[in-house]
Backbone as CSV, one residue per row, in Angstrom:
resi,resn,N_x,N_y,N_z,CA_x,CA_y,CA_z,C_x,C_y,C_z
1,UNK,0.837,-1.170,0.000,0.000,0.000,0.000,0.883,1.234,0.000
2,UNK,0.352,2.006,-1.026,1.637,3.237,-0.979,1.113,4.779,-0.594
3,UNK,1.965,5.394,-0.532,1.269,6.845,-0.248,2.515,7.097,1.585
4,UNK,1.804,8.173,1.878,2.362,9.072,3.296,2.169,8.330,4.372
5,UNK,2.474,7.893,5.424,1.379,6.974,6.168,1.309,8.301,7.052
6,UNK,-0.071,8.257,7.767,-0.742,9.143,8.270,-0.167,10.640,8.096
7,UNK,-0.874,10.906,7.121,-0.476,11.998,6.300,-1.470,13.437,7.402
8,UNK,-2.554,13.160,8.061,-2.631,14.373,8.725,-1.637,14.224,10.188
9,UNK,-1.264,13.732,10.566,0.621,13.521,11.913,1.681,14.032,11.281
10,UNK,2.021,14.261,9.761,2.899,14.743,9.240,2.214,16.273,9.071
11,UNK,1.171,16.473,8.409,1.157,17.974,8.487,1.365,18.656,10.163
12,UNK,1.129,17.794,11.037,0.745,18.303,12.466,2.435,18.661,12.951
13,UNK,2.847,17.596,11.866,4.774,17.968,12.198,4.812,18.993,11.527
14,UNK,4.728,19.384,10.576,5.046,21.163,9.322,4.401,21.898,10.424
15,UNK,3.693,21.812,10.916,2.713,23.379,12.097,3.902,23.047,12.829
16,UNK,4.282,22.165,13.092,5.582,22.833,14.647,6.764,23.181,14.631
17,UNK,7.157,22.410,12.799,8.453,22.130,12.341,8.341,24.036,11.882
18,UNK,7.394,24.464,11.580,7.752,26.057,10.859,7.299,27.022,12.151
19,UNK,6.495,26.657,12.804,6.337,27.715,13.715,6.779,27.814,15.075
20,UNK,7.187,26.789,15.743,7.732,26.663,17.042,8.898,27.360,17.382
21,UNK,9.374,27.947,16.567,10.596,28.767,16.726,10.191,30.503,17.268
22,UNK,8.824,30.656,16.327,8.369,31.857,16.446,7.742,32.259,17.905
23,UNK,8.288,33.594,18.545,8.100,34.164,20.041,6.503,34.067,19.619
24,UNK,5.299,33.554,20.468,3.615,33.881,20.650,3.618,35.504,21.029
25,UNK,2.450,36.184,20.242,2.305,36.970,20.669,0.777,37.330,21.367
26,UNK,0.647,38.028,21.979,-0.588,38.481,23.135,-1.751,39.055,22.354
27,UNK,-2.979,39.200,22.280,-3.404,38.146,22.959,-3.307,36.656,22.427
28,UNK,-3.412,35.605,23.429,-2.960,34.612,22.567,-3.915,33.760,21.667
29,UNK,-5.288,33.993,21.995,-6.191,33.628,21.177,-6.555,34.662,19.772
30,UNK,-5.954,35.975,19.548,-5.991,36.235,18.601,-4.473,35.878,17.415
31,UNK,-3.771,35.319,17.936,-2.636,34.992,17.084,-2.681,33.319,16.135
32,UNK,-2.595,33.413,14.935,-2.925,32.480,13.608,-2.071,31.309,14.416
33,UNK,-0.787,31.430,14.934,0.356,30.747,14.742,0.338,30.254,15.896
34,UNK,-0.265,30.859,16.946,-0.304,30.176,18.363,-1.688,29.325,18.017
35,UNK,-2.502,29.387,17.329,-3.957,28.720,17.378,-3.663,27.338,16.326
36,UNK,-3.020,27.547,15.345,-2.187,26.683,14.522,-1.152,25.388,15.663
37,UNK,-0.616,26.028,16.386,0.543,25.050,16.881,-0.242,24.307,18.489
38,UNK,-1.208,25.015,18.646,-1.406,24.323,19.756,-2.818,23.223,19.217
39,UNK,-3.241,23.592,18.375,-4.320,22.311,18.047,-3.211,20.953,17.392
40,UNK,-1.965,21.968,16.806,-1.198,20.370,16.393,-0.753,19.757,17.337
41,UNK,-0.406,20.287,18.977,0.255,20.076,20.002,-0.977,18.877,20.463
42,UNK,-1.882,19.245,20.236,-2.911,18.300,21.320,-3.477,17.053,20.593
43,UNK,-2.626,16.449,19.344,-2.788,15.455,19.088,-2.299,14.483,20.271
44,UNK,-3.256,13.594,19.937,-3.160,12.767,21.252,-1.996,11.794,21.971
45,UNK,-1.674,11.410,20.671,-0.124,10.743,21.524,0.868,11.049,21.787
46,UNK,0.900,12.189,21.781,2.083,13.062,22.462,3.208,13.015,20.742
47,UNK,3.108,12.347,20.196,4.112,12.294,19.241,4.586,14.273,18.127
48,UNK,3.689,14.584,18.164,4.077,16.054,17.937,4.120,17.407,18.645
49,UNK,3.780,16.830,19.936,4.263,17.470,21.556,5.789,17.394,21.303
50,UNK,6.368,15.664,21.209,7.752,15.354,20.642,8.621,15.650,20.591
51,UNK,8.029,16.454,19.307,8.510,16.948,17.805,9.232,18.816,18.341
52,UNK,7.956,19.005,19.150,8.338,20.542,19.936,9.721,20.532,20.481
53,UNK,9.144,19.200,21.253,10.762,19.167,22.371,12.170,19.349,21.945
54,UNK,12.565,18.161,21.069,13.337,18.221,20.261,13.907,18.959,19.180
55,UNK,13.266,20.242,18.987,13.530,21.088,17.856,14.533,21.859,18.652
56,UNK,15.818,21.886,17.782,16.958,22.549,17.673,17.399,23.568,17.047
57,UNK,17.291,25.091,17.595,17.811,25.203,19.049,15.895,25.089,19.616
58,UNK,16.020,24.809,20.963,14.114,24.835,21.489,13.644,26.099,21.688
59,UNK,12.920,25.469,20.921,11.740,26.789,20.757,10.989,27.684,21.901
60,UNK,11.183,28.711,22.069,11.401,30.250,23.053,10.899,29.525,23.969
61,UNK,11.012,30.366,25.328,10.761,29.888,26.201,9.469,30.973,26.774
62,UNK,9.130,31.946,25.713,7.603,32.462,25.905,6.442,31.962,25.558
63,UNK,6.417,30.549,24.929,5.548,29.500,24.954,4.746,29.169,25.875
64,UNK,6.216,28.610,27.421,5.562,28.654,28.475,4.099,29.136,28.809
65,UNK,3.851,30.665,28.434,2.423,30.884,28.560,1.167,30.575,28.191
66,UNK,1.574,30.737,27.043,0.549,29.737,26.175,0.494,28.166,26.092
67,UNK,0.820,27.508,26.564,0.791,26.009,27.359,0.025,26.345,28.956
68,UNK,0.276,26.769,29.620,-0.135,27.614,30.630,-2.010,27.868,30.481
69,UNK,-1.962,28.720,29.379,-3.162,29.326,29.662,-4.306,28.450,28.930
70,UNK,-3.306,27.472,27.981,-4.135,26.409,27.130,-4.244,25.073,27.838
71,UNK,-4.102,25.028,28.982,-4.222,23.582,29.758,-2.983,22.459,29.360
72,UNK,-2.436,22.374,28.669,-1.607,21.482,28.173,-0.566,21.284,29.254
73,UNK,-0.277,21.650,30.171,0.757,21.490,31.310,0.335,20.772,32.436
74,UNK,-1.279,20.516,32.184,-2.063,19.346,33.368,-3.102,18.644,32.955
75,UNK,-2.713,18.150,32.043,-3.800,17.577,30.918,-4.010,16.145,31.674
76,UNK,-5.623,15.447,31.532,-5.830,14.001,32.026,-4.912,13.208,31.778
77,UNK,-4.432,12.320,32.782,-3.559,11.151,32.763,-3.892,10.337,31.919
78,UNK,-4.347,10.252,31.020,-4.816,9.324,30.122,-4.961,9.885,28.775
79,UNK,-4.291,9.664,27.518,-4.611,10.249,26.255,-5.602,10.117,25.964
80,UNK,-6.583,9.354,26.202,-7.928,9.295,25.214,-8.943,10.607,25.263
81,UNK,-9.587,11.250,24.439,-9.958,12.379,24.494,-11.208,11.965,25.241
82,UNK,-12.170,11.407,25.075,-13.126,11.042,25.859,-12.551,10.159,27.224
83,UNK,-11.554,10.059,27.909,-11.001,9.821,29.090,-10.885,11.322,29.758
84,UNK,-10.195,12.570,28.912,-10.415,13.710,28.954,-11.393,14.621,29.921
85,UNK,-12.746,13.879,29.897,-13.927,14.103,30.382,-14.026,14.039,31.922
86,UNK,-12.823,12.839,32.040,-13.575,12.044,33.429,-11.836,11.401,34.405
87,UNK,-10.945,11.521,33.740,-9.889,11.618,34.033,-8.852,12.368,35.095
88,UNK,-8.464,11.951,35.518,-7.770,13.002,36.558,-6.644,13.818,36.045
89,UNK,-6.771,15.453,36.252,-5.480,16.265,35.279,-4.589,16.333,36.534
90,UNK,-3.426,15.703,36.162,-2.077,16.055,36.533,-1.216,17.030,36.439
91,UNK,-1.044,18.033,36.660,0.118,18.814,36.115,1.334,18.391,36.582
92,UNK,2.106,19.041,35.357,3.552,19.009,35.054,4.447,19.549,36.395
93,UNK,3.696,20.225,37.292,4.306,20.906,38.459,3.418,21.280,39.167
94,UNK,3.708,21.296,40.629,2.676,21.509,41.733,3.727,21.022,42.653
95,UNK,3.112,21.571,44.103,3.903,21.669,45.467,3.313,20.602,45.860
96,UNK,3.081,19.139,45.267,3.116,17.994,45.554,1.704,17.133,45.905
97,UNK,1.218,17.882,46.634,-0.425,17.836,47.254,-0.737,16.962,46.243
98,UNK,-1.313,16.902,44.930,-2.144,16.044,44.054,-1.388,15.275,43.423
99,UNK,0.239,15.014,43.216,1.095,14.192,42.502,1.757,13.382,43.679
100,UNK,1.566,13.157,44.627,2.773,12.615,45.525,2.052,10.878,45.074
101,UNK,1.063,10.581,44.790,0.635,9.287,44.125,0.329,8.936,42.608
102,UNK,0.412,9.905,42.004,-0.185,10.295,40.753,-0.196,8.919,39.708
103,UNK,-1.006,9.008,38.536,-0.623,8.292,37.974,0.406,8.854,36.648
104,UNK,0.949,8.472,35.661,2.100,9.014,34.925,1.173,10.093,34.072
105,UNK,2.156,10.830,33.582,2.030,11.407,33.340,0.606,11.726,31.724
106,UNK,-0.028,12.717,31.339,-0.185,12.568,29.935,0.832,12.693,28.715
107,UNK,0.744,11.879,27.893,2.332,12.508,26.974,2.139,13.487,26.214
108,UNK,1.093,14.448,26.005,1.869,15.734,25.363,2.167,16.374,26.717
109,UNK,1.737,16.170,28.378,2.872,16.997,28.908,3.679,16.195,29.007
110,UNK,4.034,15.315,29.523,5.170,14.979,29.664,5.969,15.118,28.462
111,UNK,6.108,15.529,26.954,6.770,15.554,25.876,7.176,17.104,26.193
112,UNK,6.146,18.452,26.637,6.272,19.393,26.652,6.977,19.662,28.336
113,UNK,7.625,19.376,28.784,8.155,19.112,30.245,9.095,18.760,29.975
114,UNK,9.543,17.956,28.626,10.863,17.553,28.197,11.837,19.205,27.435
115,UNK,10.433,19.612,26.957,10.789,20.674,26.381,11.370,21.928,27.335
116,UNK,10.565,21.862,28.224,10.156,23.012,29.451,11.799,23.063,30.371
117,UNK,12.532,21.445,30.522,13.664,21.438,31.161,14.486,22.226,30.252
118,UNK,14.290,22.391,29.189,15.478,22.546,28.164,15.559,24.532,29.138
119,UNK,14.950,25.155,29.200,14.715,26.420,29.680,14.545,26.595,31.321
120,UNK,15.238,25.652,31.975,15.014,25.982,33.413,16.211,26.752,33.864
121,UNK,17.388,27.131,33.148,18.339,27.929,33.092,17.871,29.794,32.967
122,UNK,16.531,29.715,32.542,15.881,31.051,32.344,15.223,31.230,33.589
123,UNK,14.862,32.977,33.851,14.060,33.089,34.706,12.416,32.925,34.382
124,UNK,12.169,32.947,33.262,11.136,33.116,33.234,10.060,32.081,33.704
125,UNK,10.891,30.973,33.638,10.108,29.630,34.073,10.336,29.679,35.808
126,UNK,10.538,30.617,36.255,10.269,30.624,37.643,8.892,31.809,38.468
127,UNK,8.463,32.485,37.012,7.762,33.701,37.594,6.378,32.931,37.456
């Protein structure tokens, strides 16, 4: 059988592969490129969460907010979108209270947490 194999996971890679580099700008629901990269971000298996992490050099660390304000930093422990519903959200960070048993993580955060270490040398990930 020939052709792309899952040819909409590859476009979801071009939204991160061209724009993840670019600083988000405010507000963040009126910006093309932040509304573009975060619907590719929330494909479900974390595999173009990934794709973020790994981009060389990583992509700004004013993202942070917009992960932040888009839920993606405590997303249900469970990928399934209808688990989503009824699932328990974990975040990526907290003063322990709701993670000291947790179950693992979801993988677009945990993919974007891979990303997030790359910038713990900045202040901004402390404000």
């Amino acid at each position: 059988m020939g052709g792309v194999p899952f040819p909409r996971l590859l476009g979801k890679e071009s939204i991160i592969q061209e724009h993840a580099n670019k600083i988000p700008t405010k507000p963040f629901d009126q910006d093309p490129v932040v509304s573009q990269v975060v619907l590719a971000l929330r494909e479900e298996s974390g595999h173009v969460a990934s794709v973020f992490a790994r981009i060389d050099p990583a992509p700004p660390v004013e993202w942070l907010d917009v992960f932040e304000e888009q839920g993606l930093l405590s997303l249900s422990c469970t990928s399934s979108a209808a688990a989503n519903n009824f699932g328990w959200a974990v975040p990526l960070v907290d003063a322990g209270g709701r993670t000291t048993s947790a179950p693992g993580l979801n993988p677009i955060t945990r993919a974007l947490g891979e990303w997030f270490t790359r910038h713990l040398d900045k202040s901004a990930v402390l404000d």
